[in-house]
C-alpha positions in Angstrom: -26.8 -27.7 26.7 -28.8 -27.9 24.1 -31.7 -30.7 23.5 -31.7 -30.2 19.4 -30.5 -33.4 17.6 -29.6 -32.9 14.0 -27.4 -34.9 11.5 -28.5 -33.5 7.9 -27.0 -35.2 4.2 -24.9 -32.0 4.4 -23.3 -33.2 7.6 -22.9 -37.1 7.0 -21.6 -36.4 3.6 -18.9 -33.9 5.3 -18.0 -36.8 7.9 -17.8 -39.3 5.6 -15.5 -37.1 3.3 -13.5 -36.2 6.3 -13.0 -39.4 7.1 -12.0 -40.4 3.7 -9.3 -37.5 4.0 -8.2 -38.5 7.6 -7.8 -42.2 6.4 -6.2 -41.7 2.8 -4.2 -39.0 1.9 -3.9 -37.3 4.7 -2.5 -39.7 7.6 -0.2 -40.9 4.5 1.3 -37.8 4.0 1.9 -36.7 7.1 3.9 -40.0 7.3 5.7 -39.5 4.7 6.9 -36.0 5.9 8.0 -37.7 8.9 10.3 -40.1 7.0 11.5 -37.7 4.9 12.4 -35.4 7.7 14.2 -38.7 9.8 16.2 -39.0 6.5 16.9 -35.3 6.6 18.0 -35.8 10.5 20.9 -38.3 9.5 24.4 -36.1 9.2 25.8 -38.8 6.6 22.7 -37.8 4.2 22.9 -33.9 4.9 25.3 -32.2 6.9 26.2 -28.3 7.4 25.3 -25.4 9.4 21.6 -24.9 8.2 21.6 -29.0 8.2 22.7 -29.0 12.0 19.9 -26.6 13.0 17.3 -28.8 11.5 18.5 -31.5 13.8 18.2 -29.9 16.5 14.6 -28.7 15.4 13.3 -32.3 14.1 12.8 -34.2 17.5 10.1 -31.1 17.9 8.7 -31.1 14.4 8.6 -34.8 14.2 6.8 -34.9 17.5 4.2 -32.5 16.3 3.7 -34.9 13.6 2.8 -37.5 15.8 0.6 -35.3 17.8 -1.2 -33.9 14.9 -2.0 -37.7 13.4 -3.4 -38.5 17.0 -5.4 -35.6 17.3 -6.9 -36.4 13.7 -7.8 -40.0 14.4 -9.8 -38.3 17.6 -11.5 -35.9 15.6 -12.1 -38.7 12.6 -13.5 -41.2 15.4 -15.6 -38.5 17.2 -17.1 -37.3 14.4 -18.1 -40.6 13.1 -19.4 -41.9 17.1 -21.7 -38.7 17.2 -22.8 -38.9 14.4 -23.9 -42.7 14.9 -25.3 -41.6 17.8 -27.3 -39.1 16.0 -28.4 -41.9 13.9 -29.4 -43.9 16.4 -31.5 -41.3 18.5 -33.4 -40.5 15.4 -34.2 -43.5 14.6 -32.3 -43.9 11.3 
């Protein structure tokens, strides 16, 4: 492990931009796939072979979706806690 402690402008600014991704557009968009892909799921909105398939599919791909939102707001809230602790430790 290594004892080097380093947050430069390079890095805060690329944490606070992926934040800013994470919360905005991102998160939003994801969401919005998932509603779009529940509408998709409903056989009185779209119905037929290929239709049937992509029910079968969704539960997956809309789980997926979930799990990739999660694993973002992990990687959002790490980011941002190490680098604070960064921060801290140097006295900033």
């Amino acid at each position: 492990m290594s004892d080097r402690v380093l947050s430069t402008v390079a890095a805060k600014e690329t944490i606070t931009r992926m934040q800013q991704i994470i919360n905005g557009p991102l998160m939003d968009q994801i969401q919005q796939l998932a509603n779009l892909g529940q509408t998709l799921s409903d056989p009185n909105v779209w119905d037929g072979t290929l239709a049937i398939k992509f029910r079968g599919d969704w539960p997956q791909a809309h789980q997926s979706l979930k799990q990739v939102q999660e694993t973002l707001e992990q990687l959002r809230a790490n980011s941002q806690q190490i680098n604070q602790n960064i921060m801290t430790a140097g006295g900033n």
